[in-house]
VEXSERO-242794 format. One record per residue: chain; residue in three letters; residue number from 1; x, y, z of N, C-alpha, C in turn. Coordinates in Angstrom, 1 decimal, m for minus. Example, Ala and Ser with C-alpha at 12.3 -4.5 7.8 and 13.67 -1.06 7.14 Angstrom:
% VEXSERO-242794
chain = A res = ala n = 1 nx = 13.2 ny = m5.7 nz = 7.8 cax = 12.3 cay = m4.5 caz = 7.8 cx = 13.2 cy = m3.3 cz = 7.8
chain = A res = ser n = 2 nx = 12.8 ny = m2.2 nz = 7.1 cax = 13.7 cay = m1.1 caz = 7.1 cx = 12.9 cy = 0.0 cz = 7.9
END
This chain:
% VEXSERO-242794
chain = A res = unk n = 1 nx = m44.9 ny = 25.9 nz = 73.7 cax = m45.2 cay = 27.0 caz = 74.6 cx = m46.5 cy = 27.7 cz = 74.2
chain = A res = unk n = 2 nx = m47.2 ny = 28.2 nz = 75.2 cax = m48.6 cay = 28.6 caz = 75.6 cx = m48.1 cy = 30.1 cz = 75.5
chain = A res = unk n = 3 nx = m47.4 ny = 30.8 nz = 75.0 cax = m47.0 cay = 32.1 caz = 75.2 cx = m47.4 cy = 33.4 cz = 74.1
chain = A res = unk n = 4 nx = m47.2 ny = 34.4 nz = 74.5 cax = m47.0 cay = 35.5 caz = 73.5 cx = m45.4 cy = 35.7 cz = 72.8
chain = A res = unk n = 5 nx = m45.6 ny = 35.8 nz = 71.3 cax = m44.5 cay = 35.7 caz = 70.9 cx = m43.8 cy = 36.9 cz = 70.9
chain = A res = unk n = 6 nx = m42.8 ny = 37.5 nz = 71.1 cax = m41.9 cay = 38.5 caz = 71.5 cx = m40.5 cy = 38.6 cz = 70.8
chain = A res = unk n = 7 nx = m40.4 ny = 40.2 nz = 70.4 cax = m39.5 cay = 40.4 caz = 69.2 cx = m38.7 cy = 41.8 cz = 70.0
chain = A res = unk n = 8 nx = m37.4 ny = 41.1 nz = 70.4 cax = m36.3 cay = 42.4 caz = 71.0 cx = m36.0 cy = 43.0 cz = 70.0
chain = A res = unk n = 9 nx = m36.2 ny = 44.3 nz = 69.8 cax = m35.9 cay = 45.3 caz = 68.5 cx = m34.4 cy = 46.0 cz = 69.1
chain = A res = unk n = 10 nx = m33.9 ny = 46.0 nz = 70.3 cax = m32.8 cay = 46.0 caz = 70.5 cx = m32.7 cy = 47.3 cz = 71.3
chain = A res = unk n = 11 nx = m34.5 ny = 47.9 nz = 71.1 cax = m34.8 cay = 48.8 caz = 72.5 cx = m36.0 cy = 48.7 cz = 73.4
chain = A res = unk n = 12 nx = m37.2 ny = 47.4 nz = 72.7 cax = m38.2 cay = 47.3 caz = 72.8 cx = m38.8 cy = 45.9 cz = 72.5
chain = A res = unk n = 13 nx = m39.7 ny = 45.4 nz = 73.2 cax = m40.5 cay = 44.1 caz = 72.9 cx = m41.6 cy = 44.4 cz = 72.0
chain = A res = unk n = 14 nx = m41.9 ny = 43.9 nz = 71.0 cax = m42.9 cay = 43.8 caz = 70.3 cx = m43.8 cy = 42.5 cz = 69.9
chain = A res = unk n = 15 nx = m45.1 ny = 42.5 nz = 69.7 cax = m45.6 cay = 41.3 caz = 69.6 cx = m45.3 cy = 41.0 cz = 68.2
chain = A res = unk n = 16 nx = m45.7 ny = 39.4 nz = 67.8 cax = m45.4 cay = 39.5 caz = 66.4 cx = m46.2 cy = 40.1 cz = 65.1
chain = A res = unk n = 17 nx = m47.2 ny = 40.8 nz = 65.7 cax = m48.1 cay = 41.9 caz = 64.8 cx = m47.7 cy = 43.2 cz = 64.8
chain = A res = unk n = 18 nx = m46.3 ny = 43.4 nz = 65.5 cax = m45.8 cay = 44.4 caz = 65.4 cx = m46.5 cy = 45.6 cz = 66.8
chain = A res = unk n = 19 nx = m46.9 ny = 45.2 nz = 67.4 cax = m47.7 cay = 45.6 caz = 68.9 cx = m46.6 cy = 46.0 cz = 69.5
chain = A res = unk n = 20 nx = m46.6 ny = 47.1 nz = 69.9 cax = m45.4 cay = 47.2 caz = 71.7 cx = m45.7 cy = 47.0 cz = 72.7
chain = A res = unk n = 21 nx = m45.0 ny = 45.6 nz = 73.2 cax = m45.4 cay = 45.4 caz = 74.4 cx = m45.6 cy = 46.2 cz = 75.8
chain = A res = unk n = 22 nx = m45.6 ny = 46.8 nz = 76.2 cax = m45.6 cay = 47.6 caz = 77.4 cx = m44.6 cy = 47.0 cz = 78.7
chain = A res = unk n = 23 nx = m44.0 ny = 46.7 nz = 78.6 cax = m42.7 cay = 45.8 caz = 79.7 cx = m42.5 cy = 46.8 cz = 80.7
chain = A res = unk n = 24 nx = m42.1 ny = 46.6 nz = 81.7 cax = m41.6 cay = 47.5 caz = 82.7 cx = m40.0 cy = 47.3 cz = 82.5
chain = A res = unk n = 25 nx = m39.5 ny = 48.6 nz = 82.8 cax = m37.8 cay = 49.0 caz = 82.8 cx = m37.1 cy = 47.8 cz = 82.7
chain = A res = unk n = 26 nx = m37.1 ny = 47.6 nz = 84.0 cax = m36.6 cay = 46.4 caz = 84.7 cx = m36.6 cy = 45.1 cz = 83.9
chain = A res = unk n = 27 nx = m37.4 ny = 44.5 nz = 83.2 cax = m37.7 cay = 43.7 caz = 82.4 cx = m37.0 cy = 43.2 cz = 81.2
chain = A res = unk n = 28 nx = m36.5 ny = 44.7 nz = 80.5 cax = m35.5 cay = 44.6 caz = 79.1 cx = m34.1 cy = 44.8 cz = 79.2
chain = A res = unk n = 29 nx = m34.2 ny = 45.4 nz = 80.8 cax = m32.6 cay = 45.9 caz = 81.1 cx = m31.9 cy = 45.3 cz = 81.6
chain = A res = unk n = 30 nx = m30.5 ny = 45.1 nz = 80.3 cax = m29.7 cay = 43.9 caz = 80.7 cx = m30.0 cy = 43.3 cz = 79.4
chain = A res = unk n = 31 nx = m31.2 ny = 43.4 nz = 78.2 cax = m31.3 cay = 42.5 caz = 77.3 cx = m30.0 cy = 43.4 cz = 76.0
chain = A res = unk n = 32 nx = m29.3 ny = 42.6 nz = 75.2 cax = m28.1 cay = 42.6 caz = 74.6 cx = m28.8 cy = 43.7 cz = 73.1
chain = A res = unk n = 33 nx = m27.5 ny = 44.3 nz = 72.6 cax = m27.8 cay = 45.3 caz = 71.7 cx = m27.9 cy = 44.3 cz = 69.8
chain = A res = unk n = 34 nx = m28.6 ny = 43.0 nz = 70.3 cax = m28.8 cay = 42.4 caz = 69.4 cx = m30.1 cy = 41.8 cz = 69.4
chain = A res = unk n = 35 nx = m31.1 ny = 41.7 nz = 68.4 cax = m32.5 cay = 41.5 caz = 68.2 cx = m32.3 cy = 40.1 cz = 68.4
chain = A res = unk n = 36 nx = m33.7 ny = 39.8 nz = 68.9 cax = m33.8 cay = 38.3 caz = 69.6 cx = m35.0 cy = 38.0 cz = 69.6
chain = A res = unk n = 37 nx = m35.5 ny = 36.9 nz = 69.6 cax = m37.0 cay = 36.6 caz = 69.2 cx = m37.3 cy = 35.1 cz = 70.1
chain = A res = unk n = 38 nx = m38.5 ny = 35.5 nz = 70.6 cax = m38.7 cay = 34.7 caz = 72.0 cx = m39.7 cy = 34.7 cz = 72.8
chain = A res = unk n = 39 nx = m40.6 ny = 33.7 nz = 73.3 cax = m42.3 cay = 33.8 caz = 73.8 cx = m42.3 cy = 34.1 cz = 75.1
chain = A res = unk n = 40 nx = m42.5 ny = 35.2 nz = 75.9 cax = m43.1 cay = 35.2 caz = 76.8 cx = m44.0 cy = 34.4 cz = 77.2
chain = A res = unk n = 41 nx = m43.0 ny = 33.5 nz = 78.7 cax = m44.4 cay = 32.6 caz = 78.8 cx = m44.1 cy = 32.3 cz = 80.6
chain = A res = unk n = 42 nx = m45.8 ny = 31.7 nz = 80.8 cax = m45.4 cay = 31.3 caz = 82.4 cx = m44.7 cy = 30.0 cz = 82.8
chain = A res = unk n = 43 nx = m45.5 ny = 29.6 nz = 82.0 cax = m45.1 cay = 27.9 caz = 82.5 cx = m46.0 cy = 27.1 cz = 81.9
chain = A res = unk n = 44 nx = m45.4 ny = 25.7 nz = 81.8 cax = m46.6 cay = 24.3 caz = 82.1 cx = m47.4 cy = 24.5 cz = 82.4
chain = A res = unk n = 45 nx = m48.6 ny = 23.8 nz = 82.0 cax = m50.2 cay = 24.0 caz = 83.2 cx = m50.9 cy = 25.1 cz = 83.4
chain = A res = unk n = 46 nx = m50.3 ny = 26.0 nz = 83.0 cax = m51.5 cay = 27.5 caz = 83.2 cx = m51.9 cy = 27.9 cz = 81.2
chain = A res = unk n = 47 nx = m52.7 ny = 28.6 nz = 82.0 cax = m53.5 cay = 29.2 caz = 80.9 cx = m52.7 cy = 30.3 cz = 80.5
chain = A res = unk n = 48 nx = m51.2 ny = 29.6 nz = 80.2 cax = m50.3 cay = 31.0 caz = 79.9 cx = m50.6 cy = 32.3 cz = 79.4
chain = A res = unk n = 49 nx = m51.6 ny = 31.8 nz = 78.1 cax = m51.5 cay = 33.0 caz = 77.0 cx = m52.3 cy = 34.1 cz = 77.6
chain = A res = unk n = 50 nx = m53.4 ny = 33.7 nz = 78.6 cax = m54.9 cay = 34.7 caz = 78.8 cx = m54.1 cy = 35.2 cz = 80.0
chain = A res = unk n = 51 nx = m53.1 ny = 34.7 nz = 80.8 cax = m52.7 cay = 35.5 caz = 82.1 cx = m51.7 cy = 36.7 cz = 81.2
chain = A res = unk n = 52 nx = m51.0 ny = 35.9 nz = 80.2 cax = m49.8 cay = 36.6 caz = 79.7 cx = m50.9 cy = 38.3 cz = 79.4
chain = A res = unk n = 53 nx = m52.0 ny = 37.7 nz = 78.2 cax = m52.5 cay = 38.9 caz = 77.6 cx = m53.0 cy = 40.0 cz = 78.7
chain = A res = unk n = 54 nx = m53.8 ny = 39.2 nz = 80.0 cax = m54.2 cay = 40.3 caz = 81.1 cx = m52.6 cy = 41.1 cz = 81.8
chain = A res = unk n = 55 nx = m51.5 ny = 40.9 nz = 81.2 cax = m50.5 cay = 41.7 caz = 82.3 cx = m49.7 cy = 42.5 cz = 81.2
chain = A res = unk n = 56 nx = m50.7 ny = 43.2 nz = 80.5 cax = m50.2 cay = 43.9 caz = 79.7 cx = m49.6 cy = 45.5 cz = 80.4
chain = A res = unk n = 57 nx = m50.3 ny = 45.8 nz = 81.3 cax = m49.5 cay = 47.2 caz = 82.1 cx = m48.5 cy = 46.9 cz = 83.1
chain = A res = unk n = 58 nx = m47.8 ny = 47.8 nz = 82.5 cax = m46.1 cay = 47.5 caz = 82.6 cx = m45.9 cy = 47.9 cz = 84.2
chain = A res = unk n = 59 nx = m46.9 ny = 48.3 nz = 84.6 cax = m47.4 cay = 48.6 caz = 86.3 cx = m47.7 cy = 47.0 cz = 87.0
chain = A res = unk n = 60 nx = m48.1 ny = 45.9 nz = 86.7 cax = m48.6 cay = 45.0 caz = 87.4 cx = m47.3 cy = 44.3 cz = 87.6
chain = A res = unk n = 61 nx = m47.3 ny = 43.8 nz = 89.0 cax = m46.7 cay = 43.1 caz = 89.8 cx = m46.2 cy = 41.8 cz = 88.7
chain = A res = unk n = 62 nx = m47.1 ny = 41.4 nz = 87.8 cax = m47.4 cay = 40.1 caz = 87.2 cx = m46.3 cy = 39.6 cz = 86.9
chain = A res = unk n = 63 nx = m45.6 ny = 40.5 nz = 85.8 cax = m44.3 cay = 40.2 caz = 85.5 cx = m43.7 cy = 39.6 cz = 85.8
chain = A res = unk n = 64 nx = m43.4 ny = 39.3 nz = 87.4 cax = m42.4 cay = 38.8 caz = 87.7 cx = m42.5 cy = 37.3 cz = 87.5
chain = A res = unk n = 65 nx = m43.7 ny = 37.1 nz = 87.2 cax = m44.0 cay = 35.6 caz = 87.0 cx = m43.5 cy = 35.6 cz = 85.3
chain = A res = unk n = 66 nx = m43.1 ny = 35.8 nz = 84.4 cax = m42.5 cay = 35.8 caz = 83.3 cx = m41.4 cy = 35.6 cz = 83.0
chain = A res = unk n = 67 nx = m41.3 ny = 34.6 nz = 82.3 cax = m40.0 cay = 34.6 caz = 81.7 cx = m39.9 cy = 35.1 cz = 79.7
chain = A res = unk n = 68 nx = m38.9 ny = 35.4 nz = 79.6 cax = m38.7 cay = 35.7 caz = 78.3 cx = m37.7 cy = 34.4 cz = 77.5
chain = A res = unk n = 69 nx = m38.3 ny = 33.7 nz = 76.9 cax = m37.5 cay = 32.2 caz = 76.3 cx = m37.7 cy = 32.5 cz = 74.8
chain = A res = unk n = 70 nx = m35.8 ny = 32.8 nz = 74.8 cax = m35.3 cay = 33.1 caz = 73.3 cx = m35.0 cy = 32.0 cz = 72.4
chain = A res = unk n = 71 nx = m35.3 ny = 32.0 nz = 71.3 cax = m35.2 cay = 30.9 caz = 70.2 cx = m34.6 cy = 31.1 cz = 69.3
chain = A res = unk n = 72 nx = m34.1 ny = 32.5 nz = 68.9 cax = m33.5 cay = 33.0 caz = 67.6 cx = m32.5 cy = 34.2 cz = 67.9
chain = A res = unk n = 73 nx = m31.6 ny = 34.3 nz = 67.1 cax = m30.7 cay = 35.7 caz = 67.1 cx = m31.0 cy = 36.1 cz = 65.4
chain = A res = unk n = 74 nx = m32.4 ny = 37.0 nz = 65.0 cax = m33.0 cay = 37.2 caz = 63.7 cx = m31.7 cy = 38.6 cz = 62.9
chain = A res = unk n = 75 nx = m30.5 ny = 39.0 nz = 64.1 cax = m29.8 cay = 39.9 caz = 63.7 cx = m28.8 cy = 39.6 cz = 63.8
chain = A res = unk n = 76 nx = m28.4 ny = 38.4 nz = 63.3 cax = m27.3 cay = 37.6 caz = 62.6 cx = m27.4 cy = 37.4 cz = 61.5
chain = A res = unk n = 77 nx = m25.9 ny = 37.3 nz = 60.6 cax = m26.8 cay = 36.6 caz = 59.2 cx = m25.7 cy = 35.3 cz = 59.1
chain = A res = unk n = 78 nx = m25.4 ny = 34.7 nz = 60.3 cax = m25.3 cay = 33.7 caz = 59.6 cx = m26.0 cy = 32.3 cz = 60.0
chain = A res = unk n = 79 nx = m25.8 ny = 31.4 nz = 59.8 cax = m27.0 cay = 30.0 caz = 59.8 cx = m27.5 cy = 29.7 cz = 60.8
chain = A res = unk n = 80 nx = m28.8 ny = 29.1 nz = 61.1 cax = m29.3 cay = 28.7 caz = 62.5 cx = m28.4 cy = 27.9 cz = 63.4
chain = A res = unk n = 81 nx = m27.5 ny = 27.2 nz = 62.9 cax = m26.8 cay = 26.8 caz = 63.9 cx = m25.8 cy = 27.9 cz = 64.1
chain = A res = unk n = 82 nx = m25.2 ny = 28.3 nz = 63.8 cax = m24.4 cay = 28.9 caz = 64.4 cx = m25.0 cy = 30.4 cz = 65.1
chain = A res = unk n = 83 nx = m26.2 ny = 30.7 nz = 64.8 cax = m27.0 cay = 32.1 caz = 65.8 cx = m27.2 cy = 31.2 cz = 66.6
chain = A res = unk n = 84 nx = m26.8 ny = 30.1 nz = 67.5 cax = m27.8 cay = 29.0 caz = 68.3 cx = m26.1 cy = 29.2 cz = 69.4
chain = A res = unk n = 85 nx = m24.9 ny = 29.4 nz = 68.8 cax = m24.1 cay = 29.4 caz = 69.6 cx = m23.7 cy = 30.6 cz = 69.7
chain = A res = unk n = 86 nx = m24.1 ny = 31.6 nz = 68.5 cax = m24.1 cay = 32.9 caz = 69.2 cx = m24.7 cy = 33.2 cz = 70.8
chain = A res = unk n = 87 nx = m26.2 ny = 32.4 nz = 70.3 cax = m27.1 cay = 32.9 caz = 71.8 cx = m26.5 cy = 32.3 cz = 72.6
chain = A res = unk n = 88 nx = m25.8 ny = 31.1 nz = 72.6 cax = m25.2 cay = 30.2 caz = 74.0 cx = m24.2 cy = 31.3 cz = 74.4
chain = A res = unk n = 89 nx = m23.3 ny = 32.1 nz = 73.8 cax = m22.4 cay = 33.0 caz = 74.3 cx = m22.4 cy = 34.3 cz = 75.0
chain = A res = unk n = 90 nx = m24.4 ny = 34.9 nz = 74.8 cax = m24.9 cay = 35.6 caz = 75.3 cx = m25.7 cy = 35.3 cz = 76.8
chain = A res = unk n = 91 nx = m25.7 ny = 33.9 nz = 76.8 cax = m26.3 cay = 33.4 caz = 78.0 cx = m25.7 cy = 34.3 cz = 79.1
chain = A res = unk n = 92 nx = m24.7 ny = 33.9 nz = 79.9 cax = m24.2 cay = 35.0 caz = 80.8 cx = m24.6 cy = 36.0 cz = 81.3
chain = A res = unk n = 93 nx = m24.7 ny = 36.9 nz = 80.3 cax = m24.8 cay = 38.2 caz = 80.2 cx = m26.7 cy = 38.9 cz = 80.6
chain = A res = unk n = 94 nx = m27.6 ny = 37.6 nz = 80.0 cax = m28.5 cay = 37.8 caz = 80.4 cx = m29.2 cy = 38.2 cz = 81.7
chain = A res = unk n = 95 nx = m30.4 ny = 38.7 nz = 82.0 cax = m30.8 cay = 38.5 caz = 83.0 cx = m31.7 cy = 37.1 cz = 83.3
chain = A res = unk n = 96 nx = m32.3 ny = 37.5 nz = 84.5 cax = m32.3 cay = 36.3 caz = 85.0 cx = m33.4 cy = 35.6 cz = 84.3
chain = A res = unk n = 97 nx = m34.4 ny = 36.1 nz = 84.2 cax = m35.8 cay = 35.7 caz = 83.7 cx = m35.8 cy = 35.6 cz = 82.1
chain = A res = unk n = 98 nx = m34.6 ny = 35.6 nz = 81.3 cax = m34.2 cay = 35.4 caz = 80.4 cx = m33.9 cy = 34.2 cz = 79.9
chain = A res = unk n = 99 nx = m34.4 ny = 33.2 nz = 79.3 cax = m33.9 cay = 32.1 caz = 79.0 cx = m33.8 cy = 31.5 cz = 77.3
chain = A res = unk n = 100 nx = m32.4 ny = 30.3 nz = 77.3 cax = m32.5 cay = 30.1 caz = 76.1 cx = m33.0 cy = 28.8 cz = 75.6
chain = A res = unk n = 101 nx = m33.6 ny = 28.6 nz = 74.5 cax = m34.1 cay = 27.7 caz = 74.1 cx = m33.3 cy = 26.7 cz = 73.2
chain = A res = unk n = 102 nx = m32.9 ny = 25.7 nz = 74.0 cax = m32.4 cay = 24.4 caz = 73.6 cx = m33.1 cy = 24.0 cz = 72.5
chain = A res = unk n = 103 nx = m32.8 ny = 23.3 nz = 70.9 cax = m33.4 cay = 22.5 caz = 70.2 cx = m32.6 cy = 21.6 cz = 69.8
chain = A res = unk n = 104 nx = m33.1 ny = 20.7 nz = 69.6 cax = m32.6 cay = 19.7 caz = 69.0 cx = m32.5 cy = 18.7 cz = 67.7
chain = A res = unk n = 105 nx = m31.8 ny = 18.9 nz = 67.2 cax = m32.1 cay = 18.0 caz = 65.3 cx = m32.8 cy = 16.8 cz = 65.7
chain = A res = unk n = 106 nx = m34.0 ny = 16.6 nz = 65.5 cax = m34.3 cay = 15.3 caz = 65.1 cx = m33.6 cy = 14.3 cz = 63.9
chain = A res = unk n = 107 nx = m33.4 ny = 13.2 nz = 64.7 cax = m32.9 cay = 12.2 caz = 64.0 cx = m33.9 cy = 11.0 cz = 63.3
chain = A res = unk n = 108 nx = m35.1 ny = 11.2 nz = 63.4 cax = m36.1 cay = 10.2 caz = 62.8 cx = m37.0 cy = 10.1 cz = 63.5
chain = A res = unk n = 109 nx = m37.8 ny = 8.9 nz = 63.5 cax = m39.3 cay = 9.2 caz = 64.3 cx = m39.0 cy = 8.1 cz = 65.7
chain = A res = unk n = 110 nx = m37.6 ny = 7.4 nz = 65.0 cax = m37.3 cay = 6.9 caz = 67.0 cx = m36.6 cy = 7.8 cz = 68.0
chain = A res = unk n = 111 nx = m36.0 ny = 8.6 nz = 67.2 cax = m35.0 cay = 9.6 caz = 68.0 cx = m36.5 cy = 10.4 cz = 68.7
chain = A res = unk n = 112 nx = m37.3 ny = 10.8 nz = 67.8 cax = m38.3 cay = 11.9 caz = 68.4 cx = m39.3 cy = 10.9 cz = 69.4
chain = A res = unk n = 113 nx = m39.8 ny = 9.7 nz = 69.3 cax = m40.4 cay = 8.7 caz = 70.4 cx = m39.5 cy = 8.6 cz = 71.5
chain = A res = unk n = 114 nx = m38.3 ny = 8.4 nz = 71.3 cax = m37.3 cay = 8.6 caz = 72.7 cx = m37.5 cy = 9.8 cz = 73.2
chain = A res = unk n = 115 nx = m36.8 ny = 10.9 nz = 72.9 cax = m37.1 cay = 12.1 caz = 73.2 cx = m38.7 cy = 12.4 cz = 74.1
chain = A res = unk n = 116 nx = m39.5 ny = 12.0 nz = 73.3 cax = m40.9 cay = 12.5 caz = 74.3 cx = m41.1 cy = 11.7 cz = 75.6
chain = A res = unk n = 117 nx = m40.7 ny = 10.6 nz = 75.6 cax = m40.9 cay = 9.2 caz = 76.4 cx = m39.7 cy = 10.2 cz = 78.1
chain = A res = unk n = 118 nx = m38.8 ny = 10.6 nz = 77.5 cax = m37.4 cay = 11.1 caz = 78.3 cx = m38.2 cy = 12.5 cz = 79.2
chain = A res = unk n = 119 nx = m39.3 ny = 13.2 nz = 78.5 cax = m39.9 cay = 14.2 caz = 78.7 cx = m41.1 cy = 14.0 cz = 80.2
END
């Protein structure tokens, strides 16, 4: 991902320099009273990061082209796999533009040649 990285402080987005994002209401509301870490991004094919950085006022329409794609639950303490089924249990509850990030264990360098070939 081409994104800006994004840290749910459990009232607030922050970048990972510690920046506050500026988000509009709408945006965070509905996000879970547990810290979460995750890149705002548009998509494939665009010049994600330079659209992401121009829609920094929490006034532009832009937004709505964003999604927030979670990777971590950093306010857990217990092991990445299991914050991986925490976050699958929070799916639900999300909003829409909220998404979770699938990974996968690599299994060697044919599992990961399959995998890209599948892509």
């Amino acid at each position: 991902m081409d994104g800006i990285r994004a840290y749910w402080s459990k009232s607030h987005l922050y970048t990972r320099h510690g920046t506050k994002l500026n988000s509009p209401e709408w945006f965070t509301k509905g996000l879970p009273q547990n810290c979460l870490d995750g890149e705002l991004w548009i998509g494939r094919r665009t010049s994600s990061y330079d659209v992401l950085a121009s829609i920094y006022s929490k006034h532009s329409n832009r937004w709505k082209e964003i999604g927030y794609y979670v990777f971590d639950l950093p306010s857990s303490p217990t092991v990445y796999e299991d914050r991986m089924n925490e976050l699958e249990t929070l799916k639900p509850l999300l909003p829409h533009h909220v998404h979770i990030v699938h990974c996968l264990k690599c299994q060697g360098n044919s599992h990961l040649m399959d995998y890209l070939d599948s892509i």
